[in-house]
FIMARKOL-303877 format. One line per field, with one value per atom (N, C-alpha, C): x, y, z; atom name. Coordinates in steps of 0.02 Angstrom, whole numbers, plus 50000, padded with zeros to 5 digits. Each point is the difference from the previous one (the first is absolute). Layout:
px (X,...)
py (Y,...)
pz (Z,...)
atomo (CA,...)
This chain:
px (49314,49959,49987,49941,49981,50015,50037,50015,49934,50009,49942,49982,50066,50000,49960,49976,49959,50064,50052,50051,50081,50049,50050,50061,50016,50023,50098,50030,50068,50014,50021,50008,50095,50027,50076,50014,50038,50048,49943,49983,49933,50014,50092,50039,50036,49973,50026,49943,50038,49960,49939,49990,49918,49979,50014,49984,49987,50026,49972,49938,49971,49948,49936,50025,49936,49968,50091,49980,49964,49999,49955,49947,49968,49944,49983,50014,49972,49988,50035,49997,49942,49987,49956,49950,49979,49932,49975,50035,49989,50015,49963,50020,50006,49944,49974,50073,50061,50054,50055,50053,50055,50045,50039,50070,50027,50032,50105,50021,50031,50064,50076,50021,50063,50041,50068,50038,50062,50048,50082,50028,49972,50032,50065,50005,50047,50021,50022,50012,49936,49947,49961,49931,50002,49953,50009,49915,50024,49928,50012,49950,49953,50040,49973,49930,50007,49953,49926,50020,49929,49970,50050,49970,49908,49976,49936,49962,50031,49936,50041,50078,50035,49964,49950,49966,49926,49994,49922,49990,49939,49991,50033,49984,50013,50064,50055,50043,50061,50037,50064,50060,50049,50059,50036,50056,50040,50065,50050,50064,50015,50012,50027,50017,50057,50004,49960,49989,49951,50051,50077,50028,50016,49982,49992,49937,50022,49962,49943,50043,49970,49974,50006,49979,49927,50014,49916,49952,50044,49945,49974,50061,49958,49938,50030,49945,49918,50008,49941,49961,50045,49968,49980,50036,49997,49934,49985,49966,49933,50015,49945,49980,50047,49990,49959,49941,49979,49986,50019,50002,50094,50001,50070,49986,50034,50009,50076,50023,50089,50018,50023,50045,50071,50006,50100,50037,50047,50040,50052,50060,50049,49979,49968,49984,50027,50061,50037,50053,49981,50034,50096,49987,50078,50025,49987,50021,50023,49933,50010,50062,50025,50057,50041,50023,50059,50013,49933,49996,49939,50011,49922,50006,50039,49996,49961,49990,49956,49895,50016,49949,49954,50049,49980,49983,50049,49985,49945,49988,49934,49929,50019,49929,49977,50063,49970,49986,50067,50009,49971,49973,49947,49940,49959,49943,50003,50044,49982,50005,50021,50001,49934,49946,49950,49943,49996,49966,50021,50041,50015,49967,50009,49968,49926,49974,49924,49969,50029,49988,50005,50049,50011,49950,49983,49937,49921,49995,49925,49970,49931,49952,49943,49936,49967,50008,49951,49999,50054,50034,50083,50012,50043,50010,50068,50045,50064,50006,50012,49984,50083,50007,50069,50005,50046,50012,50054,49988,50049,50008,50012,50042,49985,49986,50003,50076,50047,50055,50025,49948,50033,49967,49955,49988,50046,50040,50041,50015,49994,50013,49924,49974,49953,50034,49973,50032,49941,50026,49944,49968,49947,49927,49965,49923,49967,49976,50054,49992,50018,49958,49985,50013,50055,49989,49945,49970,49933,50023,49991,49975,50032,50008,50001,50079,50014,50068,50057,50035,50060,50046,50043,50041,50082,50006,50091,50028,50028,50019,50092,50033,50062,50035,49973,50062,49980,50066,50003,49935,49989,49919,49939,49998,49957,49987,50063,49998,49978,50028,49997,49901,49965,49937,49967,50023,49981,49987,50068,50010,49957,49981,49947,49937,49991,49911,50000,50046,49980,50009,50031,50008,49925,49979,49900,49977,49993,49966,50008,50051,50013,49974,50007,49984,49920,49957,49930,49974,50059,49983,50027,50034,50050,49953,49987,49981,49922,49995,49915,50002,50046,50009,49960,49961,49954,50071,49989,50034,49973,50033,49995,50043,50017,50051,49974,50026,50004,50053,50024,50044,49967,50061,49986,50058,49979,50055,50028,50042,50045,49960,50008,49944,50051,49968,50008,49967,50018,49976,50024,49990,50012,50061,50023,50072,50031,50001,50042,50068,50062,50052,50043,50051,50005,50049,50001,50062,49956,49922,49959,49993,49984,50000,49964,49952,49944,50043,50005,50026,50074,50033,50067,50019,49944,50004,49979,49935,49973,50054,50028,50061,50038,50055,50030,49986,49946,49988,49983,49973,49979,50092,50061,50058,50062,49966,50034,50049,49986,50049,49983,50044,49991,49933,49990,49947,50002,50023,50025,49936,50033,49953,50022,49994,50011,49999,50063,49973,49984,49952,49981,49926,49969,49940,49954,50003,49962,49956,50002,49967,49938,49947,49922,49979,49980,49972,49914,49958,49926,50015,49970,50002,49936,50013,49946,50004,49932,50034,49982,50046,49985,49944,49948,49951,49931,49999,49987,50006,50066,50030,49976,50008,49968,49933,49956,49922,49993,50042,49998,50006,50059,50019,49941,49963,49975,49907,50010,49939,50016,50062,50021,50017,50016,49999,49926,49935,49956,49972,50010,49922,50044,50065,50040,49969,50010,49996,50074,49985,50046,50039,50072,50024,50029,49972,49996,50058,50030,50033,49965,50019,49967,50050,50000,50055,49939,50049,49985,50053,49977,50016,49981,50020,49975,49994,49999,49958,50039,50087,50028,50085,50000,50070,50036,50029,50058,50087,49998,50081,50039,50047,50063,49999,50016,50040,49951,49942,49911,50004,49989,49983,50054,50063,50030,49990,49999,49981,49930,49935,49943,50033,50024,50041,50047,50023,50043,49966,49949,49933,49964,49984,49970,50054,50048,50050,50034,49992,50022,49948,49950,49917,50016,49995,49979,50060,50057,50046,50007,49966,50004,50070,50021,50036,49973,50040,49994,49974,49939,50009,50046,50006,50047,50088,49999,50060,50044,49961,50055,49996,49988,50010,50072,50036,50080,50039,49949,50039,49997,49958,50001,50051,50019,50091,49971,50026,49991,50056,49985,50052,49981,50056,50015,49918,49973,49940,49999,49961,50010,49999,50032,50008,49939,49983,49909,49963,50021,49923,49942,49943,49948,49951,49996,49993,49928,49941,49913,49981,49968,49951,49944,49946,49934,49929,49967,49965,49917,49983,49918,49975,49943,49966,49936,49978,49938,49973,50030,49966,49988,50032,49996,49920,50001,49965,49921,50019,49909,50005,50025,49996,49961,50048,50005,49981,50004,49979,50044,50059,50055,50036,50009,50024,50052,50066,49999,49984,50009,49968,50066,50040,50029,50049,49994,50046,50061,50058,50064,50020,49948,50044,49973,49927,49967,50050,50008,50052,50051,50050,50061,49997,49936,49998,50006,49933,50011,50061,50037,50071,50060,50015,49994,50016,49927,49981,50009,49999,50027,50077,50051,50052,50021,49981,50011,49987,49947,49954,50056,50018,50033,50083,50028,50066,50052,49985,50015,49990,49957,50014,50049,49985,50062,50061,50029,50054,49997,49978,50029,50008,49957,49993,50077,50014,50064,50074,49987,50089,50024,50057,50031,50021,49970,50020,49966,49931,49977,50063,50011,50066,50060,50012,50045,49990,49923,49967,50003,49994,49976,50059,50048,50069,50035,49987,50023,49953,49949,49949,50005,50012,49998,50065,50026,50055,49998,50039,49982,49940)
py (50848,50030,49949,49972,49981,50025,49912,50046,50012,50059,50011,49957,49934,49970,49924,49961,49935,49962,50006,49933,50050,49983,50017,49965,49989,49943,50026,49959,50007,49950,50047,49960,50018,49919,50032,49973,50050,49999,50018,50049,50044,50061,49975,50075,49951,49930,49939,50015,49950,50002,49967,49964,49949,50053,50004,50055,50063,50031,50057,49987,49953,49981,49996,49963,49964,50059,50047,50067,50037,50029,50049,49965,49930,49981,49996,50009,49984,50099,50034,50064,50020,49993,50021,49967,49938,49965,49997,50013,50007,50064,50047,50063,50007,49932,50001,49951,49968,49968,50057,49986,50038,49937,50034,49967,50020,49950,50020,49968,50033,49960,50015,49923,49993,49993,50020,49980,50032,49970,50003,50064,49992,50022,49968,49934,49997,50013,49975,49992,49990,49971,49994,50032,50028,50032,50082,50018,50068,50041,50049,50039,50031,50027,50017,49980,49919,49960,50018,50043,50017,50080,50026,50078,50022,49951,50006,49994,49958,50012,50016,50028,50025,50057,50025,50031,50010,49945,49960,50016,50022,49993,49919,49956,49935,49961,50017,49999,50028,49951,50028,49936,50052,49961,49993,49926,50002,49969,50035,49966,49959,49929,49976,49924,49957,49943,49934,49960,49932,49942,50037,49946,50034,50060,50036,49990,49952,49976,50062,50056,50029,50055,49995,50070,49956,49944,49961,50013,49983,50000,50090,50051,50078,49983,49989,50027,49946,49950,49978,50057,50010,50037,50065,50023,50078,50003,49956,50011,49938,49986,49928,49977,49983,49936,49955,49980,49946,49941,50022,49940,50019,49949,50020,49953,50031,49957,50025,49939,49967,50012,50039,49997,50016,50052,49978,49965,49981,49941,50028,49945,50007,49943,50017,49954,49995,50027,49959,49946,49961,49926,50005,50031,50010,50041,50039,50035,49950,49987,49931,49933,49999,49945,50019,50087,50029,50008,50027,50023,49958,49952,49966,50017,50019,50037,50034,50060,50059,49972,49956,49962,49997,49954,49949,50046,50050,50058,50014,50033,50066,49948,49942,49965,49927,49985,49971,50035,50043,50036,50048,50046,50058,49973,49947,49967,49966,49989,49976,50052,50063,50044,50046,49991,50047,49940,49928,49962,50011,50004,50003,50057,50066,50072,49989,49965,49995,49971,49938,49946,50032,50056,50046,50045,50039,50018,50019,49913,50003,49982,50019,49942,50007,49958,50009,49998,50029,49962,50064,49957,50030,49956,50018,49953,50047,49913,50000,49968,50041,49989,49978,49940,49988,50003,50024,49985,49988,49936,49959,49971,49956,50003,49907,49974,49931,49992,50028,49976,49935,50023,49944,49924,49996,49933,49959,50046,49962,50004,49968,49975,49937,50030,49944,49978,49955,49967,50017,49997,50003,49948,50028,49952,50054,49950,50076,49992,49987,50015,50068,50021,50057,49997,50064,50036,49989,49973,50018,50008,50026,50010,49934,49960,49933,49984,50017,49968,50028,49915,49998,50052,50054,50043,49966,50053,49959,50049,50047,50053,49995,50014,50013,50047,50064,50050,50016,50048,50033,50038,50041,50041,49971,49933,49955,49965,49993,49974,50041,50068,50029,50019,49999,50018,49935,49945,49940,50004,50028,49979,50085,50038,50044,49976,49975,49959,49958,49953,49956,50035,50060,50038,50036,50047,50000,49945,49931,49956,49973,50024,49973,50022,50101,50039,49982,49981,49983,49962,49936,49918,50008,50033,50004,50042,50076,50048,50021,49999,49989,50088,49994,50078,49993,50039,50007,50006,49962,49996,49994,50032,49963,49988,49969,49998,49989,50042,49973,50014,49923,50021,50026,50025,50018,49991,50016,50001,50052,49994,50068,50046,50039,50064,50073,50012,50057,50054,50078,50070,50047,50044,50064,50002,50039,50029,49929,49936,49967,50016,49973,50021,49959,50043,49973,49952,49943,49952,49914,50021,49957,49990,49940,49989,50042,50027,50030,50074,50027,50097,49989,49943,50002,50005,49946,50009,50042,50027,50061,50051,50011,50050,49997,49920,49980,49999,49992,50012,50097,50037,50041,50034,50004,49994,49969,49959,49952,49943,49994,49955,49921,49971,49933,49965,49942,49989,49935,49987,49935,49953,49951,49957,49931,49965,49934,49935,49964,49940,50007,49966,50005,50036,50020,50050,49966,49928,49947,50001,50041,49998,50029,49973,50032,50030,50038,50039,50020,50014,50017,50080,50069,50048,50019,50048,50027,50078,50032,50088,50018,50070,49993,50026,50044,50018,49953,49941,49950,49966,49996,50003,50011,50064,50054,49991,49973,49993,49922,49968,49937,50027,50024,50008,50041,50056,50029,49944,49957,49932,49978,49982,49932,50048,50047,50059,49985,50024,49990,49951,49959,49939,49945,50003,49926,49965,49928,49963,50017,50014,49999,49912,50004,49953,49969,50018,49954,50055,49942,50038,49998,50059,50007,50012,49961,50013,50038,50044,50067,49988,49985,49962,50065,49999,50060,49938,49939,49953,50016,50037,50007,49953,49961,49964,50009,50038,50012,49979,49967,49978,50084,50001,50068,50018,49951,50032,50026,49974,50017,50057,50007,50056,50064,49995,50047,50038,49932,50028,50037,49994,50049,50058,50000,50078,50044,49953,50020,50032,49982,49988,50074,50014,50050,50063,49984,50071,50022,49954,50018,50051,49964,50015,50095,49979,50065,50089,49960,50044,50023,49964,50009,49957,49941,49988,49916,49988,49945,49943,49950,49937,49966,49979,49951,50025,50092,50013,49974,49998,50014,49924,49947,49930,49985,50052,49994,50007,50040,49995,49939,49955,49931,49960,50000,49984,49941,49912,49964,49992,50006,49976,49958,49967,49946,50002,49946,49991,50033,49992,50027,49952,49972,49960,49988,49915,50007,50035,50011,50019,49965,49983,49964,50015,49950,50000,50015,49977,50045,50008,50059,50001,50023,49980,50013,49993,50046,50015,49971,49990,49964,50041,50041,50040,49984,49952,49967,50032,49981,50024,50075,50022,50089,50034,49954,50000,49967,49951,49973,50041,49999,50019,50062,50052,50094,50028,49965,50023,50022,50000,50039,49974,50027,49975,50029,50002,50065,50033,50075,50036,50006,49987,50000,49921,50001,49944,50056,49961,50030,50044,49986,50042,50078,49991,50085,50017,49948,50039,50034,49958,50009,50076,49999,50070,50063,49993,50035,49999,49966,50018,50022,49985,50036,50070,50011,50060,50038,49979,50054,50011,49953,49986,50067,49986,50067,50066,49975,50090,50027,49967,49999,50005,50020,49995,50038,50045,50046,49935,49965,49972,49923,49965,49967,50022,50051,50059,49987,50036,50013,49943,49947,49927,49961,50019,49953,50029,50083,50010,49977,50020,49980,49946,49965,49939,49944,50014,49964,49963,50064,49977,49975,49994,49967,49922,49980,49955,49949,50034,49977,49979,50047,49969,49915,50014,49958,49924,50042,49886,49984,50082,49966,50012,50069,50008,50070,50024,50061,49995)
pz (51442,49947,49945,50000,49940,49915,49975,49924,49967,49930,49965,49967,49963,49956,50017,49952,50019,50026,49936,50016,49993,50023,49995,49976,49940,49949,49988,50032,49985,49932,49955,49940,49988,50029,49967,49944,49976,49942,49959,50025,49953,49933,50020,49963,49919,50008,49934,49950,49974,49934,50022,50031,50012,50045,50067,50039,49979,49968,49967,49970,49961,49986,50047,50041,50050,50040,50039,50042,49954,49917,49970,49983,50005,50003,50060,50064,50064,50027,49993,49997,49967,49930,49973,49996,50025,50004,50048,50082,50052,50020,50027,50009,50086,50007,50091,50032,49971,50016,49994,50081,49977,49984,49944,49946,50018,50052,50046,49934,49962,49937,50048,50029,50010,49967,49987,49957,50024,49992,50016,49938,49941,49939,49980,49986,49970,49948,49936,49926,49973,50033,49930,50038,50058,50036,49973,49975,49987,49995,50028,50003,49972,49950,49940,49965,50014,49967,50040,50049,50016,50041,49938,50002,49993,49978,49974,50079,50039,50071,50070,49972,50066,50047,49967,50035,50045,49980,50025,50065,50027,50097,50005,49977,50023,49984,49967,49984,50062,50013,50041,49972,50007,49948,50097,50000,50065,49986,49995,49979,50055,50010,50034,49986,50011,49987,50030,49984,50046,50029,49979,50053,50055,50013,50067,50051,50025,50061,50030,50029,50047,49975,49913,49982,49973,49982,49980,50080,50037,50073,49994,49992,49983,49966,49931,49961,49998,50032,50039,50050,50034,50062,49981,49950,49997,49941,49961,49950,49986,50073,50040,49930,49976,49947,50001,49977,50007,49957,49921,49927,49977,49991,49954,49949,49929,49923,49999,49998,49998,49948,49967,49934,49995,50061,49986,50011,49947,49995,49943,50003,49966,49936,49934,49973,49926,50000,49940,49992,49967,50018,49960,49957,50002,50061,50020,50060,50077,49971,50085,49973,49955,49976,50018,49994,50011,50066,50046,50063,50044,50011,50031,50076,50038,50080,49986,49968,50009,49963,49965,49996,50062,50026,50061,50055,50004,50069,49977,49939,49969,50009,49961,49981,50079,50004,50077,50059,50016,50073,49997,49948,49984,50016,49972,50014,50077,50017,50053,50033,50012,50042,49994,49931,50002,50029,49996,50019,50089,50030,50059,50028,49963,50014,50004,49934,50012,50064,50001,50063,50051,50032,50067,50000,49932,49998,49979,49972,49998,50036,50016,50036,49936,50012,49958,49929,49969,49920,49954,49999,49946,49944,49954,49941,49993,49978,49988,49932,49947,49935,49967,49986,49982,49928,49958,49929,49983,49958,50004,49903,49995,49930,49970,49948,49965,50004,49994,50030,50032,50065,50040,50004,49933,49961,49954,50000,49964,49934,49955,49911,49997,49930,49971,49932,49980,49929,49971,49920,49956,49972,50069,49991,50026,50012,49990,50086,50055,50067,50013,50046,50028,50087,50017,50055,50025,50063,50038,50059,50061,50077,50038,49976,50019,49986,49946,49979,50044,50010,50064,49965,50060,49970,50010,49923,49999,49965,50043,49968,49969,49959,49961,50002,50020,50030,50038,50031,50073,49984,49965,49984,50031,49968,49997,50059,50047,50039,50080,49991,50039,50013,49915,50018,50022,49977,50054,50072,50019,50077,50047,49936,50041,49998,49953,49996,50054,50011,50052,50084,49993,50055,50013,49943,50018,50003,49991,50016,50061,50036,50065,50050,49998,50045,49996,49930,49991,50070,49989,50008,50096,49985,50100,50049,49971,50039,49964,49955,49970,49964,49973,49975,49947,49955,49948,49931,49958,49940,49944,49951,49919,49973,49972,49934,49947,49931,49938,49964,49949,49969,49912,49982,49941,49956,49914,49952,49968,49960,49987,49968,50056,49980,49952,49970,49945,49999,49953,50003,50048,49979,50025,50068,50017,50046,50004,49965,50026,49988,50070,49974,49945,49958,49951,50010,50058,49991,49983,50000,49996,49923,49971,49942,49922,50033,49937,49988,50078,49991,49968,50031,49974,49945,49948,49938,49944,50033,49982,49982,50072,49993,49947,50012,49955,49904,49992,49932,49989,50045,49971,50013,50018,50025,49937,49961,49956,50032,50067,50033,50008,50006,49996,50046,49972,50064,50013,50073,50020,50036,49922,50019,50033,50069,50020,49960,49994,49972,49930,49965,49938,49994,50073,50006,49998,50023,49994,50067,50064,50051,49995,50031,49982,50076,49991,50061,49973,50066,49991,50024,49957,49991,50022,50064,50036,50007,49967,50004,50048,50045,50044,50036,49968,50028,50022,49948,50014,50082,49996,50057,50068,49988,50041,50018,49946,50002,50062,49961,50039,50102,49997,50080,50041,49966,50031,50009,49970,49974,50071,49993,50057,50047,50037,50046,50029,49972,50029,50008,49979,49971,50027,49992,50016,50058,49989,50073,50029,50053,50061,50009,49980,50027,49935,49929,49951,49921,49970,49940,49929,49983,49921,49940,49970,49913,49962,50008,49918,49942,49956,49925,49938,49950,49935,49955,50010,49953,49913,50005,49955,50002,49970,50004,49949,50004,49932,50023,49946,49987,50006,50018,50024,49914,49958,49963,49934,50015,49947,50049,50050,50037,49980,49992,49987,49929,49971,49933,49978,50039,50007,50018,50056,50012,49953,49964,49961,49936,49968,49955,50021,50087,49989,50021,50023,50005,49950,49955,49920,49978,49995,49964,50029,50084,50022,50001,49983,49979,49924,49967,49926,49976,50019,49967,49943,49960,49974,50049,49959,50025,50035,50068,50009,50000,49986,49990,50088,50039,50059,50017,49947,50036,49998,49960,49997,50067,50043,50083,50032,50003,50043,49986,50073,50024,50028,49998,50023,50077,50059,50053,50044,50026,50041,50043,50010,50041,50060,50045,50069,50036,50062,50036,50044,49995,50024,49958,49965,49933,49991,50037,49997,49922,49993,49905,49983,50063,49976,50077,50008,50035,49970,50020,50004,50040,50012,50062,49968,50043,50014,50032,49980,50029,50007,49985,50005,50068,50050,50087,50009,49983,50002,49955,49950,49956,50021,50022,50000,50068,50059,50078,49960,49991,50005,49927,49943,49949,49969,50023,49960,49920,49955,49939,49986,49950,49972,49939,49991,49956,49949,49995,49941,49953,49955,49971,49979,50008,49977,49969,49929,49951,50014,50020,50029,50054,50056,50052,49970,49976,49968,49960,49955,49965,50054,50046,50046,50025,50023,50051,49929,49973,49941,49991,49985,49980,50067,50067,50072,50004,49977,50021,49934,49956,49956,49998,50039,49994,50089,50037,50060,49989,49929,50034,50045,50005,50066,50048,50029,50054,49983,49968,49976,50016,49965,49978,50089,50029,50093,50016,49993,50049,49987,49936,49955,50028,50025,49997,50075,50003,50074,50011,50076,50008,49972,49943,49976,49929,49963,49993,50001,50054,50014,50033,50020,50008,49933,49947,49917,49956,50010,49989,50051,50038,50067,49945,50029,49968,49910,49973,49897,49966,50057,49946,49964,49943,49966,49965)
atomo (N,CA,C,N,CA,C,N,CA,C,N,CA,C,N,CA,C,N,CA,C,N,CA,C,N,CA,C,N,CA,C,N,CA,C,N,CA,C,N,CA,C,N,CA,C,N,CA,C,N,CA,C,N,CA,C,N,CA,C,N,CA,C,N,CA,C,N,CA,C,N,CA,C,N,CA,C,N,CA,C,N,CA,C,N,CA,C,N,CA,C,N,CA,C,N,CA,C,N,CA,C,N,CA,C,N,CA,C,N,CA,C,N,CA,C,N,CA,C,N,CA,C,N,CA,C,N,CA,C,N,CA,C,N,CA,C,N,CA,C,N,CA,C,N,CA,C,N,CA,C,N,CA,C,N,CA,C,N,CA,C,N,CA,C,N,CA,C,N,CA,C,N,CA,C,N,CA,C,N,CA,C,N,CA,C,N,CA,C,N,CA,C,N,CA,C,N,CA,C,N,CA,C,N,CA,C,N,CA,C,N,CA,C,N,CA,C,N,CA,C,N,CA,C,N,CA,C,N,CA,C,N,CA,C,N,CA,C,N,CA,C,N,CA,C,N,CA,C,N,CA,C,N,CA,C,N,CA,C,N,CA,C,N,CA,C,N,CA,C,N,CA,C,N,CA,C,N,CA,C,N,CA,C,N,CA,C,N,CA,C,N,CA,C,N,CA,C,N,CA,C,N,CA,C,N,CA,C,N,CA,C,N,CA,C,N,CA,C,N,CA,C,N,CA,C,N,CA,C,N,CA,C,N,CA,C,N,CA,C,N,CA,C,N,CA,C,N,CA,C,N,CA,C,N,CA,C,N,CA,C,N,CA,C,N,CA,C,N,CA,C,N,CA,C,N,CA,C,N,CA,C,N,CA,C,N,CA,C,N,CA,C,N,CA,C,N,CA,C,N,CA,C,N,CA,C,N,CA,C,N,CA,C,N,CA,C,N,CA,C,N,CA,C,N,CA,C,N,CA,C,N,CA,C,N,CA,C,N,CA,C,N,CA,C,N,CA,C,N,CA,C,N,CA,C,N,CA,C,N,CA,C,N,CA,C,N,CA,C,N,CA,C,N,CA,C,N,CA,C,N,CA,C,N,CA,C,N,CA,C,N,CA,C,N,CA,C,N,CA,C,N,CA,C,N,CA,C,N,CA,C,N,CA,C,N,CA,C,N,CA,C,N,CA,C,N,CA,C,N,CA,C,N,CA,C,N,CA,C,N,CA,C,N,CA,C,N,CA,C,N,CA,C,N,CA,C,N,CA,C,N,CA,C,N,CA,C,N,CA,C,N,CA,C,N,CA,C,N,CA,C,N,CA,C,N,CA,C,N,CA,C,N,CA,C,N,CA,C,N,CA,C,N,CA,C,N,CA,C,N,CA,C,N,CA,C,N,CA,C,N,CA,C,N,CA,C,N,CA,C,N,CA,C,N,CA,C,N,CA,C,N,CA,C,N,CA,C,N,CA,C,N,CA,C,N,CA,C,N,CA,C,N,CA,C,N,CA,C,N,CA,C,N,CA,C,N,CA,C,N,CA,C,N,CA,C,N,CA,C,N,CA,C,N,CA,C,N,CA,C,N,CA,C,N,CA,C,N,CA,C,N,CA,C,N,CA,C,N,CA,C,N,CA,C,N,CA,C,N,CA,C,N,CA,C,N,CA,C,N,CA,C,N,CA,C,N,CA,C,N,CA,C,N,CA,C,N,CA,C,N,CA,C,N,CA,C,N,CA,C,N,CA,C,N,CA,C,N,CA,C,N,CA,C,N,CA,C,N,CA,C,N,CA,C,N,CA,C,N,CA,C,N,CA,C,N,CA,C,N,CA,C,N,CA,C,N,CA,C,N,CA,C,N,CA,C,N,CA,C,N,CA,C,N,CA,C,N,CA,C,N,CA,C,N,CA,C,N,CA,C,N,CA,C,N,CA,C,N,CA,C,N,CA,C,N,CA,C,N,CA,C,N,CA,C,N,CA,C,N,CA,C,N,CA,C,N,CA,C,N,CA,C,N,CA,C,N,CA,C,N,CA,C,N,CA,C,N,CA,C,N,CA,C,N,CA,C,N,CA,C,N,CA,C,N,CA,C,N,CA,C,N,CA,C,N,CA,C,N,CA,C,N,CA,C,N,CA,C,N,CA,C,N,CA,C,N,CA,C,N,CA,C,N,CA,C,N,CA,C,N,CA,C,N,CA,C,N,CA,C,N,CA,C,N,CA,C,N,CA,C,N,CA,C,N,CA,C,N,CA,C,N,CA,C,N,CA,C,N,CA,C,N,CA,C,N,CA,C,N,CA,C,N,CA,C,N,CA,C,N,CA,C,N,CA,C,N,CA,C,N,CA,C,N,CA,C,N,CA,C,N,CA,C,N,CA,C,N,CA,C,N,CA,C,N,CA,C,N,CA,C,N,CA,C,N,CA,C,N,CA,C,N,CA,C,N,CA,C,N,CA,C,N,CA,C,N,CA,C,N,CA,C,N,CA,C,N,CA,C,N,CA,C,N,CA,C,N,CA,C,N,CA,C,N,CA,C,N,CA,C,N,CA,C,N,CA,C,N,CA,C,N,CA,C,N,CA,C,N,CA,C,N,CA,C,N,CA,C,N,CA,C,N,CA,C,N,CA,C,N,CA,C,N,CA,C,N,CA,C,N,CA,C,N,CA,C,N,CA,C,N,CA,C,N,CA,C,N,CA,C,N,CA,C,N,CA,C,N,CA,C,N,CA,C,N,CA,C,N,CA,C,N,CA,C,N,CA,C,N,CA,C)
């Protein structure tokens, strides 16, 4: 029986914070695509984040893991898959210091097992959409070099390393067996359901909480700030239009120092709670660095940009308000995401 649908799009880890994004923009802009959202549910996989199109004709949610070999070969067969966009992964880099096995299983042996599934069953025109991370570029110094497409990778943690050794794993199945690919990496993306062990929600929390807020080092590391619907705009850009075979850096063209950046946050969760100027800069706790702490990244988006047209639509301080102003108007979901073993996760890496 012929499906009704044009394309049939397995999007895992559709139940994350990025994934949740991409699946309620691919759901709702495509009505003629069915959205398989895979996802294991772990800790930071959660459902919730997408009550708004759990009910769509085109929408189907599938619990299952991607280092399960034979359940990837099912849900090929059963739901004749024919595009997948890659997004689950284990992608917090303190996590992978403590535990880098489950890294390496989730982000290599997961990818290689849905690249294996595709390869058994595609023929014809399919796309294997990889997403992947500036990570595994390494550290820039401050100058004004830029991340591009080109630059040799040299990744510093197990995190980092592990999304390495999946990029060069889609470039192989590309280059060996002629499987249809993309990759792009991207930078630390921000807004809405992220979970709170990531830098922006954590602190959000933490100030609206009165709790300390740990900062690495002297907060001297600069990162490029990408929101994530942006994001989202980009993948579903490079989803269709991409060249087959080729990678794209998605950049937010925002580089902020950790510890300027905290302090905007701090600036508007004051503002937006009604408290004093600057009252909660009394929480920033200076601690021990993180091991491999790569000191800037920053992304070149030039190619994405002249190729596909893509830009993004916000500078920082609008994002920031926005995520902000959700993380507040949202604390009921905070409040659930935070108790349990997230807790006991948070004690384990800061402490009380």
């Amino acid at each position: 029986m012929e499906s009704p649908f044009k394309k049939n799009i397995l999007i895992t880890g559709g139940a994350g914070f990025i994934g949740s994004h991409v699946v309620r923009l691919m759901v709702n802009n495509y009505p003629g695509y069915r959205i398989v959202n895979l996802d294991k549910l772990t800790y930071a996989g959660n459902l919730a984040n997408l009550r708004d199109v759990q009910d769509k004709p085109n929408y189907l949610f599938v619990k299952a893991d991607i280092c399960d070999f034979n359940a990837m070969l099912r849900v090929f067969e059963e739901y004749r898959i024919d595009s997948v966009i890659h997004l689950a992964a284990e992608s917090h880099v303190d996590r992978s210091i403590t535990d880098p096995f489950s890294f390496a299983q989730t982000n290599v042996m997961g990818t290689l097992n849905l690249l294996e599934a595709a390869r058994r069953s595609w023929r014809g025109s399919n796309l294997f959409y990889h997403v992947s991370t500036d990570e595994v570029y390494g550290a820039l110094e401050f100058n004004d070099a830029l991340f591009t497409e080109e630059t040799r990778y040299d990744p510093h943690s197990p995190y980092s390393a592990s999304k390495a050794a999946s990029d060069h794993f889609v470039r192989a199945y590309h280059d060996t067996y002629g499987l249809p690919v993309v990759i792009s990496n991207c930078s630390n993306n921000y807004g809405p359901y992220q979970f709170p062990e990531k830098l922006i929600p954590l602190f959000i929390n933490n100030i609206r909480n009165n709790k300390p807020l740990p900062v690495y080092g002297k907060g001297e590391n600069v990162r490029d700030w990408l929101y994530v619907e942006d994001h989202a705009r980009a993948i579903d850009l490079i989803f269709h239009r991409g060249k087959t075979g080729d990678t794209y850096n998605i950049g937010g063209f925002n580089e902020w120092k950790n510890i300027d950046l905290i302090k905007v946050m701090i600036k508007t969760v004051d503002r937006l709670l009604g408290r004093k100027e600057g009252e909660s800069e009394k929480l920033i706790t200076y601690v021990t660095d993180r091991a491999g702490h790569d000191l800037r990244y920053a992304i070149d988006s030039a190619k994405l940009k002249d190729e596909l047209g893509w830009e993004p639509s916000l500078q920082f301080e609008e994002g920031i308000e926005k995520t902000v102003r959700w993380y507040l108007d949202h604390q009921d979901w905070l409040d659930n995401v935070t108790s349990g073993d997230y807790q006991q996760y948070y004690k384990k890496m800061y402490g009380d």
